[in-house]
C-alpha positions in Angstrom: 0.0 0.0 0.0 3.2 2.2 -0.1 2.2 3.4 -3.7 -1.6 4.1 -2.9 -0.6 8.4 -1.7 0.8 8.4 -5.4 -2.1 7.1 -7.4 -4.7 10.1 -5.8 -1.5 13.0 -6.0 -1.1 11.8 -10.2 -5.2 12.7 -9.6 -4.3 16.1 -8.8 -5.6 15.6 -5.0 -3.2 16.7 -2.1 -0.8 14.0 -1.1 -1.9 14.5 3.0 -5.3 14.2 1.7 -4.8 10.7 -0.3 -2.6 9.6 2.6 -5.8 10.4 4.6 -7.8 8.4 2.8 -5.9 5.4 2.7 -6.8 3.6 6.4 -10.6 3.8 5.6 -10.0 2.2 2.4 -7.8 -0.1 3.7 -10.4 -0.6 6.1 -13.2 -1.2 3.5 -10.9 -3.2 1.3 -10.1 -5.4 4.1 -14.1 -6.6 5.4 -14.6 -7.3 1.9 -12.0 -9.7 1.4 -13.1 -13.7 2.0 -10.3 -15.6 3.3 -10.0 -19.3 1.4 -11.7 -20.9 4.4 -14.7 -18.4 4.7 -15.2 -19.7 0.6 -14.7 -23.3 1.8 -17.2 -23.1 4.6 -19.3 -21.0 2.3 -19.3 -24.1 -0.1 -20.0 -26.5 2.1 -23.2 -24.9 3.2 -24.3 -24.6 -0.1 -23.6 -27.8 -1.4 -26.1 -29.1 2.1 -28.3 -26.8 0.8 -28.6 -28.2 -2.9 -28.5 -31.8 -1.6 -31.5 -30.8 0.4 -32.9 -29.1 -2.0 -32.4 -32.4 -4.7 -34.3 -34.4 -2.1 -36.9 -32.7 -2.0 -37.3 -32.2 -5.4 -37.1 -36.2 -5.8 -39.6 -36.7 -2.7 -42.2 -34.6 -5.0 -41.4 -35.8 -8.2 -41.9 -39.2 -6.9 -45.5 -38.1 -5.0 -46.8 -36.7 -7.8 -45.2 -40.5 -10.1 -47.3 -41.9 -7.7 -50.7 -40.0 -8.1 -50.7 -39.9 -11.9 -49.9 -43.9 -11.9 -53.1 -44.0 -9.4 -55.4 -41.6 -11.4 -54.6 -43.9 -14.6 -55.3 -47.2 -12.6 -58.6 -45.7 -11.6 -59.2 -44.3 -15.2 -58.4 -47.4 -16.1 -60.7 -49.7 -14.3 -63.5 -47.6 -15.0 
């Protein structure tokens, strides 16, 4: 971060005032980053979430299977 006074003072701002600016940015900069094991855990809880989400999907799928074979066994023995 030594060169970050330079890049506002090429700007034409004052270097104090671009050296000012630099620990809230730094700041900002640094709760934004994700660290490799906050995208880790982060992927874990979405691939429980999709798995879930694919069981469910298959419970349905499989309930509603179920009620058109049973509608057509009734249309059937009418």
């Amino acid at each position: 971060m030594l060169g970050y006074p330079k890049q506002p003072r090429d700007a034409g701002v004052a270097q104090e005032q671009g050296r000012g600016t630099r620990p809230g940015h730094e700041q900002l900069t640094m709760a934004e980053l994700a660290t490799r094991y906050d995208l880790d855990v982060l992927r874990r809880k979405l691939r429980a979430k999709i798995d879930t989400l694919s069981l469910r999907l298959m419970v349905c799928m499989g309930i509603m299977l179920a009620a058109g074979v049973a509608a057509l066994a009734a249309i059937i023995k009418l």
